[in-house]
Backbone as JSON Lines, residues from 0, in Angstrom:
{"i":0,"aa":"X","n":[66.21,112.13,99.0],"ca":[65.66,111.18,99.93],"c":[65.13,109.98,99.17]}
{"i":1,"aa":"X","n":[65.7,109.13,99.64],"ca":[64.64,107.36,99.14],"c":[63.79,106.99,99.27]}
{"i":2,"aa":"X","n":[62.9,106.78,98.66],"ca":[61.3,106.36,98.79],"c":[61.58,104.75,99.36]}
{"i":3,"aa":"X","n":[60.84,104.67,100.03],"ca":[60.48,103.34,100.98],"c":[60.57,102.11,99.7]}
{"i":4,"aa":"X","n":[60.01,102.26,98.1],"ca":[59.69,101.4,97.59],"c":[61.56,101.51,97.25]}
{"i":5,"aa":"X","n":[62.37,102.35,96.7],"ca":[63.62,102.13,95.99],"c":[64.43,101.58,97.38]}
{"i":6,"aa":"X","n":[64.18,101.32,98.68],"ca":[64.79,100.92,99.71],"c":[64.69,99.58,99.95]}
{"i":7,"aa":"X","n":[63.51,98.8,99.85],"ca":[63.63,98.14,99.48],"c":[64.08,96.84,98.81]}
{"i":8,"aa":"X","n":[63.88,97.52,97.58],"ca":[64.5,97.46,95.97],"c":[66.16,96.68,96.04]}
{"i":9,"aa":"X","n":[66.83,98.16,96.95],"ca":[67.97,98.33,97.11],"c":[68.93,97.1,98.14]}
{"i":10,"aa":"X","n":[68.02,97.24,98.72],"ca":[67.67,95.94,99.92],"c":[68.01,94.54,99.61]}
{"i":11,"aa":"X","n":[67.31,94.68,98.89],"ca":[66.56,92.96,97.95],"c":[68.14,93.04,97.18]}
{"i":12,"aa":"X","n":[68.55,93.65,96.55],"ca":[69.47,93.58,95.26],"c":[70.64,93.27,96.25]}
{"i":13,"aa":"X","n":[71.21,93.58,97.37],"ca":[72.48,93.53,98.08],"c":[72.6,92.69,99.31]}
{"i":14,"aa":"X","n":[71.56,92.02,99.5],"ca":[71.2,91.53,101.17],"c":[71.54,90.01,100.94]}
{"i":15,"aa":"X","n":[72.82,89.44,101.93],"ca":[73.31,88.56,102.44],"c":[72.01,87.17,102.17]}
{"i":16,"aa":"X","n":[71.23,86.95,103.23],"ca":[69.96,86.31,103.52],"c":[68.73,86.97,103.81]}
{"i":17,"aa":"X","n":[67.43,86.53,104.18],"ca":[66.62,87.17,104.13],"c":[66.08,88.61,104.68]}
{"i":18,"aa":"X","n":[66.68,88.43,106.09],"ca":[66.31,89.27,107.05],"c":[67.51,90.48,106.9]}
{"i":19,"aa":"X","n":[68.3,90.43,106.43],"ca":[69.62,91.25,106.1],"c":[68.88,92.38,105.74]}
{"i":20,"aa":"X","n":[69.37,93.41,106.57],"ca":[68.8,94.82,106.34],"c":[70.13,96.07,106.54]}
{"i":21,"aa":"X","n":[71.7,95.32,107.14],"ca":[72.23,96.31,107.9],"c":[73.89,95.63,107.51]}
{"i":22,"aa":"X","n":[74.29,95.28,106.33],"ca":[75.7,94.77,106.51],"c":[75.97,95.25,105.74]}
{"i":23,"aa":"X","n":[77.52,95.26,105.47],"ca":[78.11,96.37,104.99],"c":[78.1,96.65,102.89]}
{"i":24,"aa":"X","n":[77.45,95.22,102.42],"ca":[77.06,95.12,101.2],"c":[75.64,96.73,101.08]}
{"i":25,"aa":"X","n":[74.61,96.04,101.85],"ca":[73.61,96.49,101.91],"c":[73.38,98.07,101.86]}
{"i":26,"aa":"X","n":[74.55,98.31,102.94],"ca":[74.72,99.86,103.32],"c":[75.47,100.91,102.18]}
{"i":27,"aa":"X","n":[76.56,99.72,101.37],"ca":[76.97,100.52,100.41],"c":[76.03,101.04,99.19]}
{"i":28,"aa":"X","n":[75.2,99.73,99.24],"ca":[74.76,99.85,97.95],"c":[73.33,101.1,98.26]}
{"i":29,"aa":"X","n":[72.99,101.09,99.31],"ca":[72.31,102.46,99.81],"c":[72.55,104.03,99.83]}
{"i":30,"aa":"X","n":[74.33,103.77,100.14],"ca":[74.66,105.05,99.88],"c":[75.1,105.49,98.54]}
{"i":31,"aa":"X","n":[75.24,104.86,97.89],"ca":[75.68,104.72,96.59],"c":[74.17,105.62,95.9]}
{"i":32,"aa":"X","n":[72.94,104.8,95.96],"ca":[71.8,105.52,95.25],"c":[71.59,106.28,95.89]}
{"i":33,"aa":"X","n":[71.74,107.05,97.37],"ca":[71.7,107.95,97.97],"c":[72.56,109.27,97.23]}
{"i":34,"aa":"X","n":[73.91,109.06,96.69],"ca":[74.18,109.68,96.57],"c":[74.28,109.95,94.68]}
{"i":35,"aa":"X","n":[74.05,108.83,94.31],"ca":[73.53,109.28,92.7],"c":[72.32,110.6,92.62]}
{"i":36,"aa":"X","n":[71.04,110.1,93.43],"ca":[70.0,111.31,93.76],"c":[70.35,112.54,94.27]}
{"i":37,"aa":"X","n":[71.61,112.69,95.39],"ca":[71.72,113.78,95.53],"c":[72.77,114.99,94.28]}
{"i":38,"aa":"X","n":[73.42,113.47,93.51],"ca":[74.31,114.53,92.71],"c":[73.66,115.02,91.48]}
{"i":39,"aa":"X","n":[72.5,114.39,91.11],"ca":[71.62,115.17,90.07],"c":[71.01,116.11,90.9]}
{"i":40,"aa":"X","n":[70.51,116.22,92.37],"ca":[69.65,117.34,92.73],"c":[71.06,118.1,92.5]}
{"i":41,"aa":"X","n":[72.26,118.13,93.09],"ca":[73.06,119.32,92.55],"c":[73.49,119.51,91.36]}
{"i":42,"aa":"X","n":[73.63,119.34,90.15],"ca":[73.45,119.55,88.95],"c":[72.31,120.95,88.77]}
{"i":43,"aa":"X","n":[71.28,120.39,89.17],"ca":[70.14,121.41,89.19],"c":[70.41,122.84,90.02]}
{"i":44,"aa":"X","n":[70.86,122.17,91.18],"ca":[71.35,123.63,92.09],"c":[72.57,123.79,92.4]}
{"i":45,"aa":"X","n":[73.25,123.88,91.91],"ca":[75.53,124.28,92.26],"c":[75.5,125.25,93.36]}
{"i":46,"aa":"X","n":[74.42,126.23,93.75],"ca":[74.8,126.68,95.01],"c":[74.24,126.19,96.37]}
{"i":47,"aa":"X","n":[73.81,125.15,96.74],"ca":[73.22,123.9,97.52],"c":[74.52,123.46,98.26]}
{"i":48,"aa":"X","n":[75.15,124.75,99.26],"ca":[76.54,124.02,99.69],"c":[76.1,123.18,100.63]}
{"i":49,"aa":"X","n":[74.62,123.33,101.04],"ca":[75.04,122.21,102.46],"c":[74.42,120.67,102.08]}
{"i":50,"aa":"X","n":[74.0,120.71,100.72],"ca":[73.96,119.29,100.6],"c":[75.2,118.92,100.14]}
{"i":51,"aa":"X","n":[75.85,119.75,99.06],"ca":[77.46,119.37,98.75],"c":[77.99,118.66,99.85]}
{"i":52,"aa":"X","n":[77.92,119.47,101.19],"ca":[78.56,118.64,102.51],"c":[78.05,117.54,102.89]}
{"i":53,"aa":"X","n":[76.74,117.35,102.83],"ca":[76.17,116.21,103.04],"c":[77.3,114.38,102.2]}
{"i":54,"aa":"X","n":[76.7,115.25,100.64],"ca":[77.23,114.12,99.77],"c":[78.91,113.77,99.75]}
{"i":55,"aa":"X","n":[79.58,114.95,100.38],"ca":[81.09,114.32,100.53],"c":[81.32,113.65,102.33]}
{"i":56,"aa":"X","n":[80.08,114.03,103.11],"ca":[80.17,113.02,103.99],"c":[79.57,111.62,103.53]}
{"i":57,"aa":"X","n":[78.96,110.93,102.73],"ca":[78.5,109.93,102.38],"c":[80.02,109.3,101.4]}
{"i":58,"aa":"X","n":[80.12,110.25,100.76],"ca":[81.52,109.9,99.99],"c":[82.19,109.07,101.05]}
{"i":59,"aa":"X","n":[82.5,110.24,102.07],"ca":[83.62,109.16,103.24],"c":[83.17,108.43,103.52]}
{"i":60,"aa":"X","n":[81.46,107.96,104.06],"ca":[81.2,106.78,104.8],"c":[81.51,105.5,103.8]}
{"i":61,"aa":"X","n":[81.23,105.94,102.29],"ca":[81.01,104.89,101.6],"c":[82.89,103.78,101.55]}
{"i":62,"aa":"X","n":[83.69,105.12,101.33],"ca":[84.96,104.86,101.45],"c":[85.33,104.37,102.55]}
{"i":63,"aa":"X","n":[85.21,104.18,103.74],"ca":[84.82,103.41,104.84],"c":[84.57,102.21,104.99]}
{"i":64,"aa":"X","n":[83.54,102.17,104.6],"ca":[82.65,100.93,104.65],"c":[83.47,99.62,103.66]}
{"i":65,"aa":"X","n":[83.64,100.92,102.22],"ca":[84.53,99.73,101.15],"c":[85.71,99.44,101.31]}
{"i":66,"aa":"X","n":[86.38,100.12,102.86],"ca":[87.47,99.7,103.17],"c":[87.55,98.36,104.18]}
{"i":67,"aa":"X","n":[86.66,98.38,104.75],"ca":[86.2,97.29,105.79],"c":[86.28,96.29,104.84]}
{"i":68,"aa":"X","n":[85.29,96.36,104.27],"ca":[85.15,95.13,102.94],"c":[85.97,94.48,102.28]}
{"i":69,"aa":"X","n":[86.62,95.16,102.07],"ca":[88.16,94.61,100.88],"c":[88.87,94.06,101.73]}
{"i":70,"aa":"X","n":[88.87,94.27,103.31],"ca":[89.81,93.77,104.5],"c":[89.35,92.15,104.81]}
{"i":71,"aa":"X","n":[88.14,92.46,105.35],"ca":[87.08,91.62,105.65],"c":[86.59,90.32,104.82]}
{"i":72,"aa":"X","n":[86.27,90.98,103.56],"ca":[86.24,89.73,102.42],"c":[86.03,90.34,100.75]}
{"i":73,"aa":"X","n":[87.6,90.13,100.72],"ca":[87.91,90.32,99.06],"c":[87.23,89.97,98.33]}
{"i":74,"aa":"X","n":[86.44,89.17,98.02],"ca":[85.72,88.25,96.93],"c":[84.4,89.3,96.65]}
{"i":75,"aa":"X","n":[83.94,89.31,97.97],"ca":[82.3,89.65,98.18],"c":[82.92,91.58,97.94]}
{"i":76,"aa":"X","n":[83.82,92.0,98.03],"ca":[84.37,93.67,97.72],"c":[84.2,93.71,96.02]}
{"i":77,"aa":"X","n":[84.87,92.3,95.44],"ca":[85.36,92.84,94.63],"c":[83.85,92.34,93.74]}
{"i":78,"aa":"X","n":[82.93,91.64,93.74],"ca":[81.75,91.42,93.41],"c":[81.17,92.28,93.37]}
{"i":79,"aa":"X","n":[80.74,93.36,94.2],"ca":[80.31,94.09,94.66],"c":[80.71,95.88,94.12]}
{"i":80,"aa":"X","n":[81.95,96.09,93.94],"ca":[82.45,97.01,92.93],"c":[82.32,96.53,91.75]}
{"i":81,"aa":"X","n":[81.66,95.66,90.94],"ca":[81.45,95.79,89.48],"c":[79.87,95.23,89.43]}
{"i":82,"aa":"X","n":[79.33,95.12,90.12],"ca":[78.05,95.44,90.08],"c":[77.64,96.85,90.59]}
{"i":83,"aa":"X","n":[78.2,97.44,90.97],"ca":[77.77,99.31,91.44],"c":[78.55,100.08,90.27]}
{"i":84,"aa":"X","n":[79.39,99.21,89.66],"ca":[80.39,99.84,88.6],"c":[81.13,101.05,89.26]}
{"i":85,"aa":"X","n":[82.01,101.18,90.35],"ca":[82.7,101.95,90.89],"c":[83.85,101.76,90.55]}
{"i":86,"aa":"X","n":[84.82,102.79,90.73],"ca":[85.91,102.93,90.23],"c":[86.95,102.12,91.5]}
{"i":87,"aa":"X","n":[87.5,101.35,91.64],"ca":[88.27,100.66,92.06],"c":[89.61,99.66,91.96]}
């Protein structure tokens, strides 16, 4: 789970203009540290299947979302995969 202060954080680092809380930059870069935190909590626990499910549903949303993006606007996709350093 994300503490209010790394949301933020996360916020500030990906957000369009000021008030930007909900576009599809923003959201990736949310699930992205969402799911860095959950893959060290599984490291710790390998038998934790139902967060496993959790984190390969975030997998898809994220794959989703970065599909919209690359459709939507190439430039701001491809900016955006080498600042998260994702494989793309």
């Amino acid at each position: 789970m994300l503490t209010k202060r790394v949301k933020v954080r996360v916020i500030a680092e990906h957000r369009r203009h000021e008030k930007d809380t909900g576009s599809a930059e923003v959201q990736i870069g949310m699930i992205t540290r969402q799911m860095d935190e959950l893959a060290n909590h599984l490291k710790k626990n390998p038998k934790d299947h139902h967060s496993r499910r959790g984190l390969l549903n975030m997998v898809s949303h994220r794959r989703k979302l970065l599909a919209y993006l690359s459709k939507k606007k190439p430039q701001t996709y491809a900016k955006l995969i080498k600042k998260l350093e994702l494989k793309k």
